[in-house]
C-alpha positions as CSV (number, residue, x, y, z in Angstrom):
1,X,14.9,-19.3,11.2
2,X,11.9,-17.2,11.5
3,X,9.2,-19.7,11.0
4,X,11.2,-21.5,13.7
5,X,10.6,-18.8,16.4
6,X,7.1,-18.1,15.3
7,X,6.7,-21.9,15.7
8,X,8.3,-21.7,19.3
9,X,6.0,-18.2,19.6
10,X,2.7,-20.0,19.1
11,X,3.8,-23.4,21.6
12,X,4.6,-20.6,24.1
13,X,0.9,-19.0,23.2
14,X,-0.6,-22.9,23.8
15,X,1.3,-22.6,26.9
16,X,-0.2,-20.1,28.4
17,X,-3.6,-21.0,27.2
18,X,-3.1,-24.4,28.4
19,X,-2.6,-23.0,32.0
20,X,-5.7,-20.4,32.2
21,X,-7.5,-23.5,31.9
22,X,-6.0,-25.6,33.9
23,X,-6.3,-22.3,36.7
24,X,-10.2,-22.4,36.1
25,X,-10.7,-25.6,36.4
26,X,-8.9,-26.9,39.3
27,X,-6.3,-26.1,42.2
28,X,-4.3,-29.3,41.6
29,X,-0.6,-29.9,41.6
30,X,-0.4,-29.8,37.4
31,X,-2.9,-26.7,37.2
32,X,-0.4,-24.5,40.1
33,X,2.7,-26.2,37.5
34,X,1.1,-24.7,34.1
35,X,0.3,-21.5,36.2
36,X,4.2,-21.0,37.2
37,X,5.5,-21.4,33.9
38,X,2.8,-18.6,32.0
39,X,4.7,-15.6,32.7
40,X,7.4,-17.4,31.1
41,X,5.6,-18.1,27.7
42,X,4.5,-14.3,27.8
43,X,7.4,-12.9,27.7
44,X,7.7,-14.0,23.6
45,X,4.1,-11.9,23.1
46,X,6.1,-8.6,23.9
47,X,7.6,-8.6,20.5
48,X,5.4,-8.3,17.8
49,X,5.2,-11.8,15.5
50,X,3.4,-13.4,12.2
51,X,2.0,-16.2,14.8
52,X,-1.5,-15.1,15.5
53,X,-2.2,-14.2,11.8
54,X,-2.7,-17.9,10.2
55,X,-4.8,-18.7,13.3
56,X,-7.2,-15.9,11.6
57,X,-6.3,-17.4,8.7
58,X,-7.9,-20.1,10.0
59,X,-11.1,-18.8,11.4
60,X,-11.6,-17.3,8.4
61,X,-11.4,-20.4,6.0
62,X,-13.6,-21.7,8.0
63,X,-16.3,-19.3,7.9
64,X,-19.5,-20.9,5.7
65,X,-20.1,-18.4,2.7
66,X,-22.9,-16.2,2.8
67,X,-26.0,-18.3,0.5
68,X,-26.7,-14.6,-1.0
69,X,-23.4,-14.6,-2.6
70,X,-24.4,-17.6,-4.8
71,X,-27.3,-15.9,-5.4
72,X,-25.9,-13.0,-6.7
73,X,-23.4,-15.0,-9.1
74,X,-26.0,-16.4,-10.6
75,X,-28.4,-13.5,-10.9
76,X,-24.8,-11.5,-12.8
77,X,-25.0,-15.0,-15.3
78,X,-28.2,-14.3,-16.0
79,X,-28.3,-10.8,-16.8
80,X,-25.4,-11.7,-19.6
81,X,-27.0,-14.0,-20.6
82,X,-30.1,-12.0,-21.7
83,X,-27.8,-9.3,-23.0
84,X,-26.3,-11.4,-25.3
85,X,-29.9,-13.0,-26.3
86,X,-31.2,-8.9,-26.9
87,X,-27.8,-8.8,-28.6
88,X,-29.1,-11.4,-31.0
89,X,-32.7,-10.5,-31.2
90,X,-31.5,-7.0,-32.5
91,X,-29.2,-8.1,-35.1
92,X,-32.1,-10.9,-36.4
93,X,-34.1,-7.6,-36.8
94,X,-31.6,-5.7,-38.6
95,X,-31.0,-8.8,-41.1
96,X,-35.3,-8.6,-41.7
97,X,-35.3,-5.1,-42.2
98,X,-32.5,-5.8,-44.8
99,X,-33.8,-8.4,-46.9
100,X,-36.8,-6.2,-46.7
101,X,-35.2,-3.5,-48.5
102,X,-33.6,-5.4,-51.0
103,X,-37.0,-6.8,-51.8
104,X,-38.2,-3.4,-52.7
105,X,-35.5,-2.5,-54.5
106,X,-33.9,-0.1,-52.1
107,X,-30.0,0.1,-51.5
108,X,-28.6,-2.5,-48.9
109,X,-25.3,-2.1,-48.5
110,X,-24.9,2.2,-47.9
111,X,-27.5,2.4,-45.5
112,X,-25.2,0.1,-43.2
113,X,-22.4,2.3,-44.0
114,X,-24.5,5.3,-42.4
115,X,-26.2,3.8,-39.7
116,X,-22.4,2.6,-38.3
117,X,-21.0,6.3,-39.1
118,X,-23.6,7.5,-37.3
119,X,-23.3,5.2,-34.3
120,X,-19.5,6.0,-34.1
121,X,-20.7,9.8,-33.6
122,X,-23.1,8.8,-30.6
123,X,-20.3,7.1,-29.1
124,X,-18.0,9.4,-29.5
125,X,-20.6,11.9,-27.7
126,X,-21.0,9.2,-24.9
127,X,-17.5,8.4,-24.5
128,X,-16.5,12.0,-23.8
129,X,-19.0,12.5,-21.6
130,X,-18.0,9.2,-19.7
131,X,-14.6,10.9,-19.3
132,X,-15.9,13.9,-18.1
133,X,-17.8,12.3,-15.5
134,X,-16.1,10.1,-14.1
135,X,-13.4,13.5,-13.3
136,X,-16.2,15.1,-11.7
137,X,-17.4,12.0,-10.0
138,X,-14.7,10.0,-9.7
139,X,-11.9,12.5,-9.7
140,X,-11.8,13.1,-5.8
141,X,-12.2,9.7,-4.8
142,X,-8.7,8.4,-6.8
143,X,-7.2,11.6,-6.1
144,X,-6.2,14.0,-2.4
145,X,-3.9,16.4,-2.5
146,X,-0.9,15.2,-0.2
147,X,0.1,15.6,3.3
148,X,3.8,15.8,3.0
149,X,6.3,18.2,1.8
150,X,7.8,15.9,-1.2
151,X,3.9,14.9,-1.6
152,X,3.2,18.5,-3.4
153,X,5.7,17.5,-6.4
154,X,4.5,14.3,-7.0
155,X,0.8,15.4,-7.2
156,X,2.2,18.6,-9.8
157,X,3.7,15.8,-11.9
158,X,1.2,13.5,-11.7
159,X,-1.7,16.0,-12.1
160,X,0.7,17.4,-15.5
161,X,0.7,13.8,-16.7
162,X,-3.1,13.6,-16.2
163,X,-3.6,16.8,-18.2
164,X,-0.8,15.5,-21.5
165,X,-2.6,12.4,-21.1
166,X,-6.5,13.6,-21.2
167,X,-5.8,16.0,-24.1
168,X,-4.2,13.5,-26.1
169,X,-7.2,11.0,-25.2
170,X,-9.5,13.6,-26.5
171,X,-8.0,14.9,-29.7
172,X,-7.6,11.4,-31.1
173,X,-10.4,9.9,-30.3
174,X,-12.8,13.1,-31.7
175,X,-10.3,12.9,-35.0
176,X,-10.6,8.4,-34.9
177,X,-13.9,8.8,-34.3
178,X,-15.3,11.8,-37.0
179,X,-13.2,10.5,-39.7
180,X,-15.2,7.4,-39.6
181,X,-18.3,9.8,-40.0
182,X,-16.8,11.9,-42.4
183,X,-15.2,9.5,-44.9
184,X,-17.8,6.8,-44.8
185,X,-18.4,5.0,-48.4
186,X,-20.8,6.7,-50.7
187,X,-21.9,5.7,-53.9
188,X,-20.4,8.9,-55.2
189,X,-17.4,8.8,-54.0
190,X,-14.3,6.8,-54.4
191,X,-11.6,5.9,-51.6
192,X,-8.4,7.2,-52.1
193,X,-5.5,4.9,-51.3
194,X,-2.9,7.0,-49.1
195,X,0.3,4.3,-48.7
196,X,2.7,6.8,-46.9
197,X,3.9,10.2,-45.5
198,X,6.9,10.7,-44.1
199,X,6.0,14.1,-42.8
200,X,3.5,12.8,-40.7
201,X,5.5,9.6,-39.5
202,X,7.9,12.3,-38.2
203,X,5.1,14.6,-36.5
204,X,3.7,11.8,-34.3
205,X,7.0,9.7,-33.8
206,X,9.1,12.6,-32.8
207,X,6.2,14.2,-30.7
208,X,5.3,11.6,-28.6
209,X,8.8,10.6,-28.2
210,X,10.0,14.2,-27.0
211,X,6.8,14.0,-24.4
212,X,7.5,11.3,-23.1
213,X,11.4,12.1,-22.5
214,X,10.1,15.4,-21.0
215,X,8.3,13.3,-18.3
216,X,10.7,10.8,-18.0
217,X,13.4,13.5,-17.1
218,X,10.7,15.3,-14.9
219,X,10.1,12.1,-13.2
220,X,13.9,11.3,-12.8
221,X,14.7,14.6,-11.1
222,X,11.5,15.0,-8.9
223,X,12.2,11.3,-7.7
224,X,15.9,12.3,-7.3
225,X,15.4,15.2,-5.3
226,X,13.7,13.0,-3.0
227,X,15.2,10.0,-1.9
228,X,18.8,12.2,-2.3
229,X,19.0,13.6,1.1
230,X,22.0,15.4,2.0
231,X,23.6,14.0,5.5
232,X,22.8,17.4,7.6
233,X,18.9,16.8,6.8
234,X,19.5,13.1,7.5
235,X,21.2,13.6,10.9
236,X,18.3,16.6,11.7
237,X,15.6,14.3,10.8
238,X,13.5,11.6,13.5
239,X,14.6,7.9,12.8
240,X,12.5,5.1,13.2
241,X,12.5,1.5,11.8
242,X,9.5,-0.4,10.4
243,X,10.5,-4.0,9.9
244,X,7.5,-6.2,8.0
245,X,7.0,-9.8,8.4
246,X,4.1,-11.8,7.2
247,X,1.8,-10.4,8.4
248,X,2.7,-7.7,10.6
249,X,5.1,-4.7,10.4
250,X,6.9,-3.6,13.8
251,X,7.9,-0.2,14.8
252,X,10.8,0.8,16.3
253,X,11.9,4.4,17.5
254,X,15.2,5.6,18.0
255,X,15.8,6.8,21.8
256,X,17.4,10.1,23.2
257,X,20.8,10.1,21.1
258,X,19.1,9.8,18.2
259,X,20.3,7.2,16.6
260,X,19.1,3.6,15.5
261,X,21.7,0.7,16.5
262,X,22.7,-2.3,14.7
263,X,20.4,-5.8,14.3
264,X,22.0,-9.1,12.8
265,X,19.5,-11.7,12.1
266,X,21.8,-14.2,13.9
267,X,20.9,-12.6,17.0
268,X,17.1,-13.4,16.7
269,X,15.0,-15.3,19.7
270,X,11.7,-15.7,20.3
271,X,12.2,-12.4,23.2
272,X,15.0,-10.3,20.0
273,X,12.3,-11.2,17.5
274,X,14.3,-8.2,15.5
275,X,17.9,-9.4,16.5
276,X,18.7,-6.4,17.3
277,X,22.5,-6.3,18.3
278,X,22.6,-5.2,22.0
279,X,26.8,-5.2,21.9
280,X,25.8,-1.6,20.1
281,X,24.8,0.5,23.1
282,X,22.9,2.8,20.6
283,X,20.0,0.2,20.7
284,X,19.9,-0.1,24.5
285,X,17.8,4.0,24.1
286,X,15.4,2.3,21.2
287,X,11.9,2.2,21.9
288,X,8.7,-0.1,20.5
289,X,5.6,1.6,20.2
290,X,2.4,-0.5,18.1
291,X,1.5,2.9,15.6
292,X,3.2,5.6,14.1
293,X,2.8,9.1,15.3
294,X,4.8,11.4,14.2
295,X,4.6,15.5,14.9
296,X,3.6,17.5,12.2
297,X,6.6,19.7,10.0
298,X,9.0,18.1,11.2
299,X,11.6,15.7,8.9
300,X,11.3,12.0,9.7
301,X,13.6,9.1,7.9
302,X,12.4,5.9,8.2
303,X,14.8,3.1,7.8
304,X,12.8,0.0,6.6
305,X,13.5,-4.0,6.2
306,X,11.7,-7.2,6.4
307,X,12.5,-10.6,8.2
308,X,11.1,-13.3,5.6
309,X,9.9,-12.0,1.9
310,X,9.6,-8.7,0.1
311,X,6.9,-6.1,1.4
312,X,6.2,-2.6,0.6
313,X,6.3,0.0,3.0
314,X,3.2,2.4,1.8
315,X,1.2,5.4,3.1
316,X,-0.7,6.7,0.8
317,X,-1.7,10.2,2.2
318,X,2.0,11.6,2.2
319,X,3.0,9.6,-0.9
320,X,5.3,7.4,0.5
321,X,6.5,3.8,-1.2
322,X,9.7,1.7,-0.8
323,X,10.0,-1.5,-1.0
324,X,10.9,-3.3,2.3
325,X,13.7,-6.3,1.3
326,X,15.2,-9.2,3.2
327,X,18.4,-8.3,4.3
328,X,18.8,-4.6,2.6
329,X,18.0,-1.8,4.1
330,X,16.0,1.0,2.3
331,X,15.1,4.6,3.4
332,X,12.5,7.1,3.0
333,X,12.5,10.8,4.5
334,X,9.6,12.8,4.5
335,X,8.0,15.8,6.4
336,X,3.9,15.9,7.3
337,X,2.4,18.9,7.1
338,X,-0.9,17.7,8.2
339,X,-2.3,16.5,11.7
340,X,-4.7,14.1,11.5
341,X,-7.5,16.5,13.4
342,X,-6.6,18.7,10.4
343,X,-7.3,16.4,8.1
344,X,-10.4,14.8,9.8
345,X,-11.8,18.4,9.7
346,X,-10.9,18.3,6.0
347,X,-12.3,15.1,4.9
348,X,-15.5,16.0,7.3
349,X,-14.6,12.4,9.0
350,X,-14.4,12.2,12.8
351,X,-12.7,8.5,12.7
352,X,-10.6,9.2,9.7
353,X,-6.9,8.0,10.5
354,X,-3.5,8.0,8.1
355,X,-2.8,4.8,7.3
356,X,0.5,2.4,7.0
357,X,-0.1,-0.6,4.2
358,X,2.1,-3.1,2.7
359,X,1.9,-2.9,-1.3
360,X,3.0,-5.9,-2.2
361,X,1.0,-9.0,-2.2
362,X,2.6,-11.0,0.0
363,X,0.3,-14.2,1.3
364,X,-3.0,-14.9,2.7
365,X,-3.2,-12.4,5.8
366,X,-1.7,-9.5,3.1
367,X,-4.6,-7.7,3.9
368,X,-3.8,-7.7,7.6
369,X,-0.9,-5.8,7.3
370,X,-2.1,-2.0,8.6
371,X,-0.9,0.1,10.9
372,X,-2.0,3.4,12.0
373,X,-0.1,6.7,11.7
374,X,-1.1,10.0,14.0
375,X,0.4,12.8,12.9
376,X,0.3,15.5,16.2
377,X,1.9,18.5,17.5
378,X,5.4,18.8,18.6
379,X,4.3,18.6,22.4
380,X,1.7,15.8,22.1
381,X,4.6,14.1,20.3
382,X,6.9,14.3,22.7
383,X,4.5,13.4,25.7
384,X,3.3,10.4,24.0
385,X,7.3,9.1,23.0
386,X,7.7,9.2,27.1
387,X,5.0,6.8,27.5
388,X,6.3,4.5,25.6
389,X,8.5,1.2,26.9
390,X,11.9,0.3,25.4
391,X,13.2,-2.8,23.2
392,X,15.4,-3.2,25.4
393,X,13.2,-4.9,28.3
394,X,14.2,-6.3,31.5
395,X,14.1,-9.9,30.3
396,X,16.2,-9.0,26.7
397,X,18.9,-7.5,29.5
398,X,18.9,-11.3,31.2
399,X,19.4,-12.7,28.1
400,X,22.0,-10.5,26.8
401,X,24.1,-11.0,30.0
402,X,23.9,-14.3,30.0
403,X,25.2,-14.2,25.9
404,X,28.0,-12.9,27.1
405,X,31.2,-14.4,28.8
406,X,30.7,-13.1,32.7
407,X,28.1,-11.2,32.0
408,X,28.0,-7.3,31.5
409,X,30.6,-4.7,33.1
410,X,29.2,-3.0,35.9
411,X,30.2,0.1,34.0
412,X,27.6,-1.1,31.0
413,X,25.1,-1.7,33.6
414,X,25.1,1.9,35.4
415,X,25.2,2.9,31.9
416,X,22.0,1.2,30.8
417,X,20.2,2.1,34.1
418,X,21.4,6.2,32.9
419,X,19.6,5.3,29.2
420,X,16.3,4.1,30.7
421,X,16.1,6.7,33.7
């Protein structure tokens, strides 16, 4: 059904294209017909659609590729291709130097045994200085602290995990690593064949294994505590529903009771693109906006869904993920404790902006999915929810009365025109 509307979307869209030209080029009969019937055809463009997003599609498919990226595939072929010949050339010099050896008599094999013992301890030095690099250098760049309430337990048990994990990366790669050093052969010595130990089968089955439940468990309560919201917070809390579609997400606030009213895919046109159910006057009060802003400590639950496949509803900064699925709904509450001037003054970024993404790959214009999230005062908050027009539009109100038998009661009318005022 919803391919059929964004089908119906983009005719309307050719519609109105069709009669801008017709406008500029000529005041004929067909050219004043084409005119009449545009504000018809932009009605449909109120409500946010999938239709524009394969026309970019499109566009870019049919972009030429840039010659220098050619040249830079083949200029990465070739550098492999001399490593792998230096590769060679070395190991043809190692086998001179041996038969070299062996012609005067000197050992052949041990020496091999020394010069790999002693190559595991230079790696070992490099590889632990890779590690510790790439936290200094790298360590900021995959990780911020977060901008949310909940946000602060997930970085402690992340940043915890990070710590088991680093120590244990260390330990056994020094002890992996230095025994190979330390017991190399030697003419003088003889291996000693160790079959088993069942002390130390217990000290690294049972130790991992109790690490591992500790995190688990940590992991199961920090996520509980979470998404188990007890209904006084819920009811306290700002509701708003994000709905993604490929390849768009649309945003819609609940009005002045609070409360965010019923939608039944049945119900969707090309002018409901949600279907939202106007028979529950709790949407008539809802409100579209095209961003998120939200004001800062203060809780907000966000009721989220999607009209064709799954998507993931994901804002990094505050550490928020949940899955958006076709005909479920799915909830996430959280509470900002960050504006985003705060956080441009942070991050030393004038344009820096929170961000809404979609974590699931989910078709060619995945990329396009984005939306952006301001996170303000309580006032600014409030000032800019006034400004902003309702679901519920003149047009949508036509159509609903005309869904129904006789139209709506004139008490249901006086009693929308009392929402809207």
């Amino acid at each position: 059904m919803g391919s059929a509307f964004a089908q119906e979307a983009d005719s309307a869209a050719q519609v109105v294209d069709t009669a801008v030209v017709a406008v500029d080029s000529s005041s004929n009969d067909s050219a004043s017909v084409a005119a009449t019937d545009a504000p018809e055809a932009k009605a449909p463009a109120a409500t946010p659609n999938a239709s524009v997003a394969p026309a970019a599609d499109t566009a870019d498919e049919s972009t030429p590729i840039d010659p220098q990226v050619y040249k830079n595939f083949f200029y990465g072929l070739l550098v492999v291709f001399l490593i792998c010949v230096l590769i060679g050339v070395i190991g043809k010099i190692l086998q001179v130097y041996e038969l070299t050896r062996r012609m005067n008599g000197k050992d052949t094999t041990y020496y091999l045994y020394n010069f790999n013992a002693v190559m595991f301890l230079i790696a070992l030095i490099l590889g632990l200085y890779g590690v510790y690099w790439s936290y200094v250098h790298h360590g900021g760049q995959a990780f911020r602290a977060a901008v949310s309430e909940h946000g602060q337990k997930i970085d402690t048990m992340f940043i915890i995990t990070t710590i088991i994990c680093t120590v244990v990366l260390v330990v056994m790669h020094i002890a992996m690593f230095s025994f190979a050093y330390i017991y190399r052969a030697r003419p003088t010595r003889k291996a000693y064949f160790y079959p088993h130990n069942n002390t130390i089968e217990k000290i690294w089955t049972i130790t991992p294994a109790t690490v591992l439940t500790i995190l688990v468990l940590f992991g199961f309560f920090t996520w509980r505590g979470i998404t188990n919201i007890p209904e006084e917070d819920q009811k306290n809390a700002i509701h708003i529903e994000v709905v993604g579609e490929q390849f768009t997400w649309t945003i819609r606030y609940a009005g002045r009771d609070g409360q965010l009213g019923e939608r039944n895919y049945k119900l969707t046109t090309p002018l409901n693109g949600l279907g939202i159910d106007f028979n529950d006057k709790k949407n008539w009060d809802d409100q579209m906006t095209s961003e998120i802003v939200l004001p800062v400590n203060k809780p907000v639950r966000v009721q989220i869904g999607s009209k064709d496949i799954l998507h993931s509803f994901y804002m990094p900064d505050f550490r928020v993920q949940m899955n958006a699925v076709p005909g479920m709904k799915t909830y996430f509450q959280f509470t900002p404790t960050v504006t985003t001037e705060e956080m441009r003054d942070r991050m030393d970024d004038p344009n820096y902006d929170f961000v809404l993404l979609c974590a699931k790959i989910c078709g060619g214009g995945h990329y396009n999915m984005q939306k952006k999230v301001r996170i303000v005062t309580e006032e600014e908050y409030n000032a800019w929810l006034s400004e902003q027009p309702y679901f519920f539009t003149e047009d949508l109100q036509k159509e609903f009365k005309l869904s129904q038998a006789g139209g709506a009661s004139t008490t249901d009318n006086k009693l929308l025109a009392n929402v809207h005022e």
